[in-house]
N, C-alpha and C positions, 0 to 999 in steps of 0.2 A: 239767141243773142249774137250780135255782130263781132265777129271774131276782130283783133288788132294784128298788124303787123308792123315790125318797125323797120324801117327801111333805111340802110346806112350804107352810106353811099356819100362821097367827096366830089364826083364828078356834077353838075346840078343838071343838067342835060338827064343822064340817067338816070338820076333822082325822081325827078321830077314823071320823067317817063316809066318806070315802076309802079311809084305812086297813084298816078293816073290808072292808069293800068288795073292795078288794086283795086282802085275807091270804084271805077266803073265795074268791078267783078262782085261788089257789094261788100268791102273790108273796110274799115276804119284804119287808115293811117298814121304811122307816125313817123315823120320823117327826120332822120339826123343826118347833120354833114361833117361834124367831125368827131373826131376817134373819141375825144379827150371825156364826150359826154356820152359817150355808149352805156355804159354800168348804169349811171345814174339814172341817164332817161329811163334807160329797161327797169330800173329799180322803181320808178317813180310809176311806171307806166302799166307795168304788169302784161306786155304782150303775149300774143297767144304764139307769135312767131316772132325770130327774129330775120333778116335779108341781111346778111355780112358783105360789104365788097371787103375783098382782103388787101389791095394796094391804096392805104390810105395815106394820106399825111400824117407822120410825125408820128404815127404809130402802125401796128401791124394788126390786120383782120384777126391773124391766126392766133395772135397774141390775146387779144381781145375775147375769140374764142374760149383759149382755155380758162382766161380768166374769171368768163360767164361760168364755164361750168363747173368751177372751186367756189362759185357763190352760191350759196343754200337756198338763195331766194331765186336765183335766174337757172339753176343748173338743169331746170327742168321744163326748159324754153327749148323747142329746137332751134335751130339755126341752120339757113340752107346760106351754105358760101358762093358767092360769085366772086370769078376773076379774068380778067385780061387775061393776065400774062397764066397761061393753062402751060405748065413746063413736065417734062416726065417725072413723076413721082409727085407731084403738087397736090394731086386730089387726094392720094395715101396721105399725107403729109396733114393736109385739112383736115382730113375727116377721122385723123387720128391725134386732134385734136378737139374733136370733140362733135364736129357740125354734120348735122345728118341728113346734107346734102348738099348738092355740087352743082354748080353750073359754070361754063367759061363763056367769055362773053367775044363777040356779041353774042346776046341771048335774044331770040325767037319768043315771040308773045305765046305761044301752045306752049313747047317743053319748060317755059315757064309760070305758068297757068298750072299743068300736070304736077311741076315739081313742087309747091305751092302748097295743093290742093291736097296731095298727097302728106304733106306734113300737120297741117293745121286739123 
């Protein structure tokens, strides 16, 4: 069965490039651009992954994060975070809130192929 990924991301340049990326590696996409519909879609959608950018509008990746994994229906979703802004102590920070795994951007089509691949 074709695994899903949902792909959250506000920027649409990199949305969209993701996505692509995804659907040519043989995944079923879901793609969301704003924060506000993260839970739900996941709720609605049942992905097999989630793709978090963590500087969204109007709300926070990492917030978002741990609120996935307080939910009984998503908390058993990975979640691989991308971000920009990669600062010291960002990926501890991320990934101790819950997401299980890292990328800073720009991201590279292999180390994120691998990081992907590696989750799902």
């Amino acid at each position: 069965m074709t695994k899903r990924i949902m792909v959250v991301e506000d920027n649409d340049l990199n949305r969209k490039l993701f996505c692509d990326v995804l659907r040519a590696n043989g995944f079923d996409v879901e793609p969301v651009a704003e924060g506000n519909k993260v839970l739900d879609t996941a709720r609605a959608t049942s992905p097999d992954l989630i793709i978090m950018d963590i500087q969204l509008g109007g709300v926070s990746g990492v917030d978002l994060i741990e609120a996935a994994k307080r939910d009984h229906r998503l908390a058993g979703i990975p979640v691989l975070a991308v971000t920009a802004f990669a600062a010291k102590g960002d990926e501890e920070r991320i990934r101790a809130a819950g997401a299980e795994g890292y990328l800073s951007k720009p991201v590279s089509i292999g180390p994120f192929m691998t990081a992907v691949n590696a989750l799902v």
